[in-house]
MIVOMAR-376974 format. One line per field, with one value per residue (C-alpha): residue number from 1; residue in three letters; x, y, z. Coordinates in nm, 2 decimals, decimal comma, always signed. Layout:
N
pos = (NUM; ...) $
code = (ALA; ...) $
xx = (X; ...) $
yy = (Y; ...) $
zz = (Z; ...) $
This chain:
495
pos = (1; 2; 3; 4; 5; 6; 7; 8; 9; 10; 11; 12; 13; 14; 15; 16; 17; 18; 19; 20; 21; 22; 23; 24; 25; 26; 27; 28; 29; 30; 31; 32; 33; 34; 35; 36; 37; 38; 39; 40; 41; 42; 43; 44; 45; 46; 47; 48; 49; 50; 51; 52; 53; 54; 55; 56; 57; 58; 59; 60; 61; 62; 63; 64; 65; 66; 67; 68; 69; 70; 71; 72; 73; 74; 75; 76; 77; 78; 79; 80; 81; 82; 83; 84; 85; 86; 87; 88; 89; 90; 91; 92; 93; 94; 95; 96; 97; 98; 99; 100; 101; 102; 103; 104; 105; 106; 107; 108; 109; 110; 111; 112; 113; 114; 115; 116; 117; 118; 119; 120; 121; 122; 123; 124; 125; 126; 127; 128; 129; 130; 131; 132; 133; 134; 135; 136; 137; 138; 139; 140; 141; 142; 143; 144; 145; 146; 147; 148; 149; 150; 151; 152; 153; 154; 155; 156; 157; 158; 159; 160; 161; 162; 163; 164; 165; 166; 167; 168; 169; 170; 171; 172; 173; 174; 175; 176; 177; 178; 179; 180; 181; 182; 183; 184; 185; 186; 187; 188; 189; 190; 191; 192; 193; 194; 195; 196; 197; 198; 199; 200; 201; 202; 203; 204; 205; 206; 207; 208; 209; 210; 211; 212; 213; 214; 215; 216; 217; 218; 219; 220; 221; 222; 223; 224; 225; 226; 227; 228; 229; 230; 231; 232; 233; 234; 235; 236; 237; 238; 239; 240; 241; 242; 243; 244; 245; 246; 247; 248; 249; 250; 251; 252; 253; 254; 255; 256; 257; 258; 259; 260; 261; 262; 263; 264; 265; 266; 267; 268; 269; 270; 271; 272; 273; 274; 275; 276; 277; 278; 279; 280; 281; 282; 283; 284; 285; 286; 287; 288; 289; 290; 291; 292; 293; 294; 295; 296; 297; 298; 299; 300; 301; 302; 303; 304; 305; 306; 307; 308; 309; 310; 311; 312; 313; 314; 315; 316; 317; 318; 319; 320; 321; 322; 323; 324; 325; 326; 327; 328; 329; 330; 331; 332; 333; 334; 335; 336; 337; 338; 339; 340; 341; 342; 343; 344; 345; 346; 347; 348; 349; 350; 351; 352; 353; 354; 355; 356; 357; 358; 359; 360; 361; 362; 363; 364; 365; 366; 367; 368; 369; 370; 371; 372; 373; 374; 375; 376; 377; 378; 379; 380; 381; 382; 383; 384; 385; 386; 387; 388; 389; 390; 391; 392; 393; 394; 395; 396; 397; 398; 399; 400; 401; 402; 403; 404; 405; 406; 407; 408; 409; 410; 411; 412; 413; 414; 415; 416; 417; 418; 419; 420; 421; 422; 423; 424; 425; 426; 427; 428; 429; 430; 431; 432; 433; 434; 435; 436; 437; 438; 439; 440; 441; 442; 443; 444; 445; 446; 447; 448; 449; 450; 451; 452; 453; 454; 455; 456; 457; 458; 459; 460; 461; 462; 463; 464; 465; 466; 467; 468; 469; 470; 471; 472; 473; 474; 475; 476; 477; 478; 479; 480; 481; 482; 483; 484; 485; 486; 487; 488; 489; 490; 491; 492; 493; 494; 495) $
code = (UNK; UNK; UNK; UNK; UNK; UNK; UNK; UNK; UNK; UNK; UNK; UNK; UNK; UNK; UNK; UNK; UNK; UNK; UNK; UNK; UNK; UNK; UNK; UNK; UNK; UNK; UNK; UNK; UNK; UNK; UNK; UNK; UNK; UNK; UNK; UNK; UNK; UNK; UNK; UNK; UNK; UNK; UNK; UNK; UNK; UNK; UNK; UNK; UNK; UNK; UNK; UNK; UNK; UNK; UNK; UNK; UNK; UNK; UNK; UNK; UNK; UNK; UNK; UNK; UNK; UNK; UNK; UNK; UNK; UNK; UNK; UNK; UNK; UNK; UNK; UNK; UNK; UNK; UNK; UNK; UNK; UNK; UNK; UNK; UNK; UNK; UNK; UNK; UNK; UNK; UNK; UNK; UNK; UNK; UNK; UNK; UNK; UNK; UNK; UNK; UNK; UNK; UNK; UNK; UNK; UNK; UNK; UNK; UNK; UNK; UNK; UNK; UNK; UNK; UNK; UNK; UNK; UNK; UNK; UNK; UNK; UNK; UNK; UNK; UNK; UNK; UNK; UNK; UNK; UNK; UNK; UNK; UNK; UNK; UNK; UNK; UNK; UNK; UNK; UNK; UNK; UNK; UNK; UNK; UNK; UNK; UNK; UNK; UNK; UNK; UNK; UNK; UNK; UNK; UNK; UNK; UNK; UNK; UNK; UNK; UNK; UNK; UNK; UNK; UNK; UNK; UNK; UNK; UNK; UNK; UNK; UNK; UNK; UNK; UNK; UNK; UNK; UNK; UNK; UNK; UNK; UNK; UNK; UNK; UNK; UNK; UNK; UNK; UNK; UNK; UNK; UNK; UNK; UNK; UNK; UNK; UNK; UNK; UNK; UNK; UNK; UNK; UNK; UNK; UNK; UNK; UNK; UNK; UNK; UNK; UNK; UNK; UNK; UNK; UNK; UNK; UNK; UNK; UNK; UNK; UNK; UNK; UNK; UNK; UNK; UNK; UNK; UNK; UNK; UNK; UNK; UNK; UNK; UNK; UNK; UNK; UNK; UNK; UNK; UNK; UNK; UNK; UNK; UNK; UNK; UNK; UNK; UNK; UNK; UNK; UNK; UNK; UNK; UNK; UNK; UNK; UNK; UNK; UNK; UNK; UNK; UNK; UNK; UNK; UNK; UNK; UNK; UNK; UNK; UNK; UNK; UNK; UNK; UNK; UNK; UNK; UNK; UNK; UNK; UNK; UNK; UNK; UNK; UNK; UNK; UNK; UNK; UNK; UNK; UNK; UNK; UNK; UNK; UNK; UNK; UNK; UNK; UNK; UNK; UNK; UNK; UNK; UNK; UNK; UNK; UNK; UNK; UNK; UNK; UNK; UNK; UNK; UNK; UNK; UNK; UNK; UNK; UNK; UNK; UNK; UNK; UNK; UNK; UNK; UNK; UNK; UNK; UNK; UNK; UNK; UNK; UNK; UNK; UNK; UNK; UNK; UNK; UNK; UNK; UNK; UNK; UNK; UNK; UNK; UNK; UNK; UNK; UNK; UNK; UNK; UNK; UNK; UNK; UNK; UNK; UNK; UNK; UNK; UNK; UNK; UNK; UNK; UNK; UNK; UNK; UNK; UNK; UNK; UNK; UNK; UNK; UNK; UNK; UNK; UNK; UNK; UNK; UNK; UNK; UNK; UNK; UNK; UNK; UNK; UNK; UNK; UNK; UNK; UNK; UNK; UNK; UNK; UNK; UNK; UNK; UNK; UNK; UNK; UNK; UNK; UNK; UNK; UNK; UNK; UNK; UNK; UNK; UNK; UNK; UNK; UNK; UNK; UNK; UNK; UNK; UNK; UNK; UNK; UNK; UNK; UNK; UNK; UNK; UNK; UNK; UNK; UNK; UNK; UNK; UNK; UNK; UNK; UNK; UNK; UNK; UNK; UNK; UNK; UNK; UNK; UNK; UNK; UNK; UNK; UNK; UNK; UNK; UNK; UNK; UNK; UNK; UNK; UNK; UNK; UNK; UNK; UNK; UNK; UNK; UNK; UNK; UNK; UNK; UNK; UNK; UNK; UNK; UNK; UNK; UNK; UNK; UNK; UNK; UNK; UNK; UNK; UNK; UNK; UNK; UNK; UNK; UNK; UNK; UNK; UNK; UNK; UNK; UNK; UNK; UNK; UNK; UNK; UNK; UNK; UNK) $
xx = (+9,17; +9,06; +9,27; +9,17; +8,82; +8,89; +9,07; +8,80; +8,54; +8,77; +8,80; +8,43; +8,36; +8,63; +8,49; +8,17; +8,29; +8,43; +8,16; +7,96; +8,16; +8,19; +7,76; +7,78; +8,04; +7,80; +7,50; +7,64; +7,81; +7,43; +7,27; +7,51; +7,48; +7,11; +7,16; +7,37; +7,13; +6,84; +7,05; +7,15; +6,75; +6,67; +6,90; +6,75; +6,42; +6,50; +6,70; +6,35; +6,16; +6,33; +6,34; +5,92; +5,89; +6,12; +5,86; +5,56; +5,71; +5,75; +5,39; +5,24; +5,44; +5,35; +4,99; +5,00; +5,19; +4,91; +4,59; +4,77; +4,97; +4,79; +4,44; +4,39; +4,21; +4,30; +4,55; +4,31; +4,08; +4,00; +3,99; +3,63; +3,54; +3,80; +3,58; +3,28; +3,34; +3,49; +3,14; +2,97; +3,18; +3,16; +2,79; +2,73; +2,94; +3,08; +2,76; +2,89; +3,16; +3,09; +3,40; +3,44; +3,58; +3,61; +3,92; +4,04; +4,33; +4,03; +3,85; +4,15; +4,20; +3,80; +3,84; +4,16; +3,94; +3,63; +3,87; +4,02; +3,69; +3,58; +3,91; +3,83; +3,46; +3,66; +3,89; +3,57; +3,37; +3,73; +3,74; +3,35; +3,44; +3,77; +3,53; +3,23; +3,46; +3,68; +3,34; +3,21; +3,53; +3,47; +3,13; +3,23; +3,50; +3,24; +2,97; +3,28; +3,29; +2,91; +2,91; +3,16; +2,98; +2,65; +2,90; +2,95; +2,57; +2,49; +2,72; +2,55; +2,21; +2,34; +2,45; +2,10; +1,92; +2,13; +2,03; +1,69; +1,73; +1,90; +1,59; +1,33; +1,46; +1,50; +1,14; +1,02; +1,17; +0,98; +0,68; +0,71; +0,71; +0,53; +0,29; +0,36; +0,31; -0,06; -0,12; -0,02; -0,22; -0,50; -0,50; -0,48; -0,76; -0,93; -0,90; -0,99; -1,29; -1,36; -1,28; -1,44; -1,75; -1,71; -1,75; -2,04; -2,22; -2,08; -2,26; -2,57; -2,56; -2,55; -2,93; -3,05; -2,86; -2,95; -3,17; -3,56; -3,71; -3,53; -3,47; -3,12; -2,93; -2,77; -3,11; -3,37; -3,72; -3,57; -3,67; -3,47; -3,55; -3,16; -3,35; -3,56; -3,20; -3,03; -3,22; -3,25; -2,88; -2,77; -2,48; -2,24; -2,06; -2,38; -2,50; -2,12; -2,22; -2,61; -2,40; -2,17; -2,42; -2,62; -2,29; -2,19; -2,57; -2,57; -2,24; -2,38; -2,68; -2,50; -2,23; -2,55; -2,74; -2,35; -2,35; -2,69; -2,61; -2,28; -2,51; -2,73; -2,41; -2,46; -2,13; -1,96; -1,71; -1,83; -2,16; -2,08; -1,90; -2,23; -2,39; -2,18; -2,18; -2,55; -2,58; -2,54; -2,36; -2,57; -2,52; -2,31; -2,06; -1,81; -1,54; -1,57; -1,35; -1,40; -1,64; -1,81; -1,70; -1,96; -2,19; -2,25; -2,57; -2,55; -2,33; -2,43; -2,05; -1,87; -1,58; -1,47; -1,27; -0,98; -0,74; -0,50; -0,59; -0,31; -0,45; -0,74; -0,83; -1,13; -1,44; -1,42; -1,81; -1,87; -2,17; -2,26; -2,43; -2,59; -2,33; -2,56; -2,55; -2,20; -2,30; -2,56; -2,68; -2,51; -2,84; -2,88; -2,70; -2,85; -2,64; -2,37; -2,12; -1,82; -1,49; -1,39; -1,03; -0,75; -0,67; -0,41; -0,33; -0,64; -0,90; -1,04; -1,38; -1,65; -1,99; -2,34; -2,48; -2,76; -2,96; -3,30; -3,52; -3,62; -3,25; -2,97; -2,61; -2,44; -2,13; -2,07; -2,23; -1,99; -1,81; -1,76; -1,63; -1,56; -1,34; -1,06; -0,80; -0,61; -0,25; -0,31; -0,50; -0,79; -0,72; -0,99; -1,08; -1,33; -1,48; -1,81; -1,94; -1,97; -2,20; -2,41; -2,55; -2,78; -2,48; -2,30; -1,99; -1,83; -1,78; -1,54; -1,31; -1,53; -1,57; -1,20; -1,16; -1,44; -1,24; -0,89; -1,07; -1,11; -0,76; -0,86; -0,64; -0,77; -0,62; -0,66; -0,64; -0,80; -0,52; -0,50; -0,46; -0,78; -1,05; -1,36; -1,45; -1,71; -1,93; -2,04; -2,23; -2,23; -2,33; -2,68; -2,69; -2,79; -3,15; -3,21; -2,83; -2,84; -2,47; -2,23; -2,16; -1,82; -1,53; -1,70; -1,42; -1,42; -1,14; -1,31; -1,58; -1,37; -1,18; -1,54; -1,57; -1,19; -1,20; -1,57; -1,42; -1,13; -1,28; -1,55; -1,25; -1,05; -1,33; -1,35; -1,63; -1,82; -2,04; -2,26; -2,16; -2,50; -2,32; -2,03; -2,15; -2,37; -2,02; -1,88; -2,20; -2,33; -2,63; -2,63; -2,90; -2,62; -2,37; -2,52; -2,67; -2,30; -2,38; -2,17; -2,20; -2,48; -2,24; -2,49; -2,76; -3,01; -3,24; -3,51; -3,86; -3,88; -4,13) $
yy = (+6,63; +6,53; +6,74; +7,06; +6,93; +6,91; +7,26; +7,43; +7,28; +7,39; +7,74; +7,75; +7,65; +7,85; +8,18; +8,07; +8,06; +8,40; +8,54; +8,38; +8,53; +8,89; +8,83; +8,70; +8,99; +9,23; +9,06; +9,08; +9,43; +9,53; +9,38; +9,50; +9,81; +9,84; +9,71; +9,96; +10,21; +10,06; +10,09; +10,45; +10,50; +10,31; +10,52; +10,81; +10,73; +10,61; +10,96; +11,13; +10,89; +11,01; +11,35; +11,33; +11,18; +11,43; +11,69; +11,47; +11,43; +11,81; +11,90; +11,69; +11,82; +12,17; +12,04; +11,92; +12,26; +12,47; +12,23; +12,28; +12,58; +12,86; +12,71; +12,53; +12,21; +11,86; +11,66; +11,41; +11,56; +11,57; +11,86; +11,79; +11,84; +12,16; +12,27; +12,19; +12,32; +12,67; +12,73; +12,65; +12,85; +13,15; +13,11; +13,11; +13,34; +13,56; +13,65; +13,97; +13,83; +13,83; +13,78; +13,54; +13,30; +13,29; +13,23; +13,26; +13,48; +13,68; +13,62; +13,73; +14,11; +14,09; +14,07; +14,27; +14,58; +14,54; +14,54; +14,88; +15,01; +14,86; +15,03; +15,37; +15,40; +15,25; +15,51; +15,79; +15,61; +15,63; +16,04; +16,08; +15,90; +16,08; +16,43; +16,34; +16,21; +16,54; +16,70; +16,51; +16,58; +16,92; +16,84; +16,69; +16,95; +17,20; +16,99; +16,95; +17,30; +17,30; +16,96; +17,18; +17,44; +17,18; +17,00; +17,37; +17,37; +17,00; +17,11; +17,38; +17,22; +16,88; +17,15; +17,33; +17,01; +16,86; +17,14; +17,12; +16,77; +16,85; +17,09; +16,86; +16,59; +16,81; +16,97; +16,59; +16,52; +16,81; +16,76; +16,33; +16,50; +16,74; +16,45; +16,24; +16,49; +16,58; +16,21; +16,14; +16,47; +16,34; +15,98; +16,13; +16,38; +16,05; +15,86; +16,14; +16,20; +15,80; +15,82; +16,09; +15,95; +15,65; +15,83; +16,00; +15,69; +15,52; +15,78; +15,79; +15,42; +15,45; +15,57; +15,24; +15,13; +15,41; +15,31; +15,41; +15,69; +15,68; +15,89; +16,05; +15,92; +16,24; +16,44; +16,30; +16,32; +16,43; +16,19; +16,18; +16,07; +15,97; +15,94; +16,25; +16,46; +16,27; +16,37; +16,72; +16,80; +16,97; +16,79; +16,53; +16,69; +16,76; +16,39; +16,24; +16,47; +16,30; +15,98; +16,10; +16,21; +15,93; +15,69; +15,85; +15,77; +15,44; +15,36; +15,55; +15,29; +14,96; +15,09; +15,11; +14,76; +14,58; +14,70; +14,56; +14,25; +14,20; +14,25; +13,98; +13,76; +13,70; +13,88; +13,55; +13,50; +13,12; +13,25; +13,53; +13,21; +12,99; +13,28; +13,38; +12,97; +12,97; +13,26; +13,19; +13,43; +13,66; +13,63; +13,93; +14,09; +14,19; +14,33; +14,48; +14,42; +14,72; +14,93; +15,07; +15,39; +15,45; +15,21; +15,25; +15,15; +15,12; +14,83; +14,74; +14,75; +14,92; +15,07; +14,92; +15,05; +14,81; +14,89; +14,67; +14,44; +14,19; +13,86; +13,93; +13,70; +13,76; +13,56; +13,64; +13,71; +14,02; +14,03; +14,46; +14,58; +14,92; +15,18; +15,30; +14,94; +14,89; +14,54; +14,44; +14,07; +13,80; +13,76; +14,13; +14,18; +14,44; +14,26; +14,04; +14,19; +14,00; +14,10; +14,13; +14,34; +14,47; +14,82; +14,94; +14,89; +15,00; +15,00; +14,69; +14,67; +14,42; +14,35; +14,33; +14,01; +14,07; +14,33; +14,45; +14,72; +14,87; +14,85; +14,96; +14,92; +15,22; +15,46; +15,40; +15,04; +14,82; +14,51; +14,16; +13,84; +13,48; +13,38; +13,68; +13,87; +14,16; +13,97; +13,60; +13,29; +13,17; +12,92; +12,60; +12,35; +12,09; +11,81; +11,58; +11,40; +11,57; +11,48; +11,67; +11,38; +11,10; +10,81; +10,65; +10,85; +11,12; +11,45; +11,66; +11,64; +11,88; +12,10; +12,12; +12,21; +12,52; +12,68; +12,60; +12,75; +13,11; +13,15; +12,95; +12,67; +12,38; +12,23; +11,91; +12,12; +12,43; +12,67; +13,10; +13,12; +12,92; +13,19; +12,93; +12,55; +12,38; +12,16; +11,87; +11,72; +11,31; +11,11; +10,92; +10,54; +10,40; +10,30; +9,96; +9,89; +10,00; +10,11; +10,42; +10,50; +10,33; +10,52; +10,65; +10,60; +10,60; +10,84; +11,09; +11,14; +11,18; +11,45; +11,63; +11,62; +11,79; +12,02; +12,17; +12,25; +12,37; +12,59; +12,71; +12,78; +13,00; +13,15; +13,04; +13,08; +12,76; +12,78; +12,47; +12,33; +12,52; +12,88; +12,78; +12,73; +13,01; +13,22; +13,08; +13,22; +12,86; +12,62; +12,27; +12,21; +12,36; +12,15; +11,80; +11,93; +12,00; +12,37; +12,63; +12,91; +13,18; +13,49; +13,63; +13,94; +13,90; +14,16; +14,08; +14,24; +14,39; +14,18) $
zz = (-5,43; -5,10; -4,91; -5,06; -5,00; -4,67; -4,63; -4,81; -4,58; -4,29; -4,47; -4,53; -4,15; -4,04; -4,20; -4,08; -3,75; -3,74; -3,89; -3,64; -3,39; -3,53; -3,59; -3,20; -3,09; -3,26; -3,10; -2,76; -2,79; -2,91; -2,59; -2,35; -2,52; -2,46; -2,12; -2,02; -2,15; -1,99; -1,67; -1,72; -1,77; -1,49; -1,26; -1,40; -1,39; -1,00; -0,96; -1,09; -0,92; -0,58; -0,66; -0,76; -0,41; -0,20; -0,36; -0,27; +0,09; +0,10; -0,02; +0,23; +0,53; +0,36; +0,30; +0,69; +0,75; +0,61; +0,79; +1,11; +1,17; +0,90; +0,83; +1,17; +1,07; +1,15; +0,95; +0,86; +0,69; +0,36; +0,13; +0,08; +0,41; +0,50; +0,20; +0,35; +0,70; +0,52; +0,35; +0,67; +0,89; +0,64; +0,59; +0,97; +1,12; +0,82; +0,63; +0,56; +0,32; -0,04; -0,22; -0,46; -0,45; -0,07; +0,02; +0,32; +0,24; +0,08; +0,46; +0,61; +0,47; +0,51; +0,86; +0,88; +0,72; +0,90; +1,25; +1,11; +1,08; +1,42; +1,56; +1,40; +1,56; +1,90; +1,86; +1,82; +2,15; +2,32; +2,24; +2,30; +2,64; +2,76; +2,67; +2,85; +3,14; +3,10; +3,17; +3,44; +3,61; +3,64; +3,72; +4,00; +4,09; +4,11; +4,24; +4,54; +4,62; +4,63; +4,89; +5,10; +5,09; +5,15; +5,41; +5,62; +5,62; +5,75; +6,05; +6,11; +6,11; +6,33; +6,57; +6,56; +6,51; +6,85; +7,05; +6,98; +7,07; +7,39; +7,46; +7,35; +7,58; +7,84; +7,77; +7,75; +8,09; +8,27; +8,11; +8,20; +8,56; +8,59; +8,41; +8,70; +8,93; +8,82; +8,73; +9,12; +9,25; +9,01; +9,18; +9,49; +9,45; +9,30; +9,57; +9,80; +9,63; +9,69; +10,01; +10,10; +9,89; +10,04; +10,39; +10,27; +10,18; +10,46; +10,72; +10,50; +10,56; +10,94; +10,90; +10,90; +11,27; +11,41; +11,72; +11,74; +11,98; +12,33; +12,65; +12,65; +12,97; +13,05; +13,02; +13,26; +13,11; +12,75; +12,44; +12,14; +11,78; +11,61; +11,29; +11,26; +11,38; +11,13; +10,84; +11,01; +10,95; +10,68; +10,57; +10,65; +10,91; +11,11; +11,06; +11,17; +11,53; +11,56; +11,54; +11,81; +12,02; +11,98; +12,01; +12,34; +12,49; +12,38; +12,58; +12,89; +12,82; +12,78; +13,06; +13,27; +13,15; +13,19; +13,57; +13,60; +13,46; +13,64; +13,99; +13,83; +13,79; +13,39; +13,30; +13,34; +13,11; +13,04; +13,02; +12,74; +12,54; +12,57; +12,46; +12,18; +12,04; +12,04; +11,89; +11,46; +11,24; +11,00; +10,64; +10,58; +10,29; +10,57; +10,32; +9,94; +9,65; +9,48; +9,34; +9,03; +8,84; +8,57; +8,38; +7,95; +7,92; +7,57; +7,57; +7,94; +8,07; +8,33; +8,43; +8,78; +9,08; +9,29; +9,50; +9,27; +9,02; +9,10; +9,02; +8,84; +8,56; +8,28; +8,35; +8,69; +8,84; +9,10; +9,28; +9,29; +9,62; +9,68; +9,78; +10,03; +10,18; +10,44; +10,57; +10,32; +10,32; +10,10; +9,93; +9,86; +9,59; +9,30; +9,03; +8,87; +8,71; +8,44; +8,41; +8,05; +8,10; +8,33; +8,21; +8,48; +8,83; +8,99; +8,66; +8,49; +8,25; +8,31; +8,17; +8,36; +8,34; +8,57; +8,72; +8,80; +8,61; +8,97; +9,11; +8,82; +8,87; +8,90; +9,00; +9,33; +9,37; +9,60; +9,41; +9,63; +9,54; +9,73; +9,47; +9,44; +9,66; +9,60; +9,50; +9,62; +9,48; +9,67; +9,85; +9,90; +10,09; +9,99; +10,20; +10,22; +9,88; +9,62; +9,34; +9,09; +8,85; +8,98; +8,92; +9,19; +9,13; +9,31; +9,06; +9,27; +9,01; +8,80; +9,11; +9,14; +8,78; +8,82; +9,11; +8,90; +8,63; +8,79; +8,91; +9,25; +9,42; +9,60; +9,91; +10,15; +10,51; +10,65; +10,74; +10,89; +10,47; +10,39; +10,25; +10,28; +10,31; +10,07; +10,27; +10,04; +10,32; +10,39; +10,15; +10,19; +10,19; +9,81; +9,82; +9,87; +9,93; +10,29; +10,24; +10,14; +9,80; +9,65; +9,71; +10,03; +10,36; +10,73; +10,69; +10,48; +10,77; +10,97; +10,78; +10,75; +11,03; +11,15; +10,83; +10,94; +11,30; +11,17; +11,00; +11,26; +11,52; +11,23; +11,11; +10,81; +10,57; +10,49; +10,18; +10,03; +9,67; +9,57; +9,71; +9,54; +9,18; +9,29; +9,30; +8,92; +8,78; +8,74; +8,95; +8,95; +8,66; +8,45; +8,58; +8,56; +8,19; +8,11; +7,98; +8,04; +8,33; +8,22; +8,04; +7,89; +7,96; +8,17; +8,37; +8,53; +8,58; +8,94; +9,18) $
């Protein structure tokens, strides 16, 4: 009884334990099952999964593709901001476009029509161009036969216009000399007329040398008045022979009174030279500058006269004498007159500075000057103290700079080419000092004193500091004031 127990327990467990097994084969078969399904999804799903990102891969590069190559815009950006930048772009610069929506395929055949119709008015310009310059070609042809024919013309005037040249030149150069010549027989006629005006004054000057009431020589018993003959005559000519005549008796007189005196024994040569030192030198104008031509008296100038104006300066003074005067006195003079101007070679314009109501400057009047010569600079010597002021100090500096001033030149010698000496004088001894003023030397006396002698034995003309200043238009008062030299008008009443 117990063994079948026992082999129906085993039975029992036994067919538990298969079915168990089958349940457990089922169990396993099932899960494997769905395992493999789950793996056949999974491969699928990783098979879409790849295929889903291929496509993703190949929008982007197309996405990149179309930013880059077709719409132009940086990979990085957003579509927000291509979106952006589009609106702006097209607002800005495309406000013509209205389509909606604006795309830029849209933008594109926009563009492509508005570029035909720019094309088709290009296309017009480009006709309207090639006939206006279709016309302006035969313009120009015709205008070319015209310019020939203008060309021919132009020839034919140079020609004409070069021989009238030719003639003109050489119509200028005979009239330049035959303008030369009349100019030259004009200053020659000019100065013939001075000259021979000049004469005429000059022998109507010899009036006053003429000799008083005398018995001609070579008539015994015959008197003869030079003066009342002189004024007989009837013109020049006849007054040149009364000066003869009365030059021939006046030899036969001192050829006479020279006999006597060399019986007498005072022809002695050393004699004649004591004479001659003891005899001084009147205060003459031995030579003229020039003279006047014709006064304005509206402005008070002149028009003046040289033989050449080399070397004259403006602000040089003239003293004017009367034309009828040959050797009149230094003091004599009618008038001052200013140089203003050199117009020419021989013709300069000055101004009167001085003259008298009674004796007016005019044509004819003789001009002399210490301080100019025809060509050269004056040339100066200056010795002795010189001193304007009342100080202790020597003022030849000043002195100096007045000759410089006027075209002058100052020297320290007396020479053949000296044309006067300014004699200071020696200085006086300072009051109460018993002595020479400072700067005074031995050795400047004794050049006074060589210069002076010099000068004598040459000579040379020796003025005073007073003649000098007298000469620049100027006196001492004005000097030591420190005003200028008078320029201006002055006339003064007759005495």
């Amino acid at each position: 009884m117990a063994a079948n127990r026992t082999v129906t327990s085993l039975s029992i467990a036994l067919i538990v334990f298969v079915m168990l097994t089958f349940v457990l084969a089922i169990t396993t078969y099932v899960f494997f099952k769905q395992r493999l399904d789950e793996q056949v999804t999974a491969q699928a799903a990783l098979a879409e999964t790849q295929k889903a990102r291929a496509e993703l891969n190949t929008a982007i590069e197309e996405k990149q593709r179309l930013q880059e190559e077709v719409i132009g815009v940086a990979k990085e950006k957003t579509f927000a901001e291509i979106e952006q930048e589009k609106a702006e772009r097209i607002a800005k610069d495309f406000a013509g476009f209205n389509e909606d929506p604006k795309t830029f395929l849209k933008l594109v055949n926009w563009l492509s029509e508005a570029l035909a119709a720019k094309d088709g008015q290009m296309d017009k310009l480009r006709q309207d161009g090639e006939k206006s310059l279709a016309e302006k070609i035969a313009a120009l042809e015709a205008e070319k036969v015209s310019t020939g024919q203008k060309e021919s013309e132009r020839e034919r005037l140079e020609k004409d216009l070069a021989e009238l040249k030719r003639q003109f030149g050489a119509d200028r150069s005979n009239f330049e000399k035959l303008q030369d010549r009349l100019t030259a027989e004009r200053q020659q006629a000019l100065d013939e007329t001075t000259t021979f005006q000049s004469v005429k004054t000059a022998v109507e000057a010899v009036k006053q040398f003429l000799p008083e009431k005398y018995r001609r020589p070579s008539k015994e018993g015959e008197d003869f008045d030079p003066k009342r003959a002189f004024d007989a005559a009837k013109d020049s000519e006849e007054k040149l022979r009364v000066v003869t005549k009365v030059l021939g008796d006046l030899r036969s007189i001192v050829r006479a009174k020279n006999e006597l005196l060399a019986k007498l024994n005072v022809a002695d040569p050393a004699v004649q030279r004591a004479v001659s030192n003891a005899t001084p030198m009147d205060d003459r104008v031995e030579q003229f500058d020039g003279q006047v031509l014709s006064v304005n008296e509206t402005d008070r100038t002149a028009v003046l006269q040289f033989a050449s104006t080399a070397g004259l300066r403006p602000g040089l003074l003239f003293d004017v004498y009367d034309r009828a005067d040959v050797r009149p006195l230094v003091a004599g003079r009618k008038g001052v007159i200013e140089l203003l101007a050199v117009d020419g070679q021989t013709q300069a314009r000055g101004r009167i500075t001085r003259d008298t109501v009674r004796s007016l400057i005019g044509a004819g009047d003789r001009l002399a000057s210490g301080l100019w010569s025809p060509g050269a600079d004056i040339e100066v010597v200056i010795v002795g103290y010189v001193q304007f002021d009342r100080d202790r100090d020597p003022d030849i500096d000043e002195l100096v700079s007045r000759i410089e001033a006027v075209g002058g030149r100052v020297v320290d010698s007396v020479s053949a080419s000296t044309d006067f000496l300014v004699d200071a004088g020696l200085p006086k001894s300072i009051a109460g000092e018993g002595k020479k003023p400072p700067g005074w030397r031995d050795a400047d006396e004794s050049r006074w004193r060589s210069q002076t002698a010099s000068a004598k034995n040459l000579g040379i003309k020796t003025v005073t500091v007073d003649g000098l200043l007298q000469m620049l238009g100027s006196n001492r008062d004005e000097v030591e004031s420190g005003r200028l030299p008078r320029r201006g008008l002055e006339r003064t009443a007759p005495r």
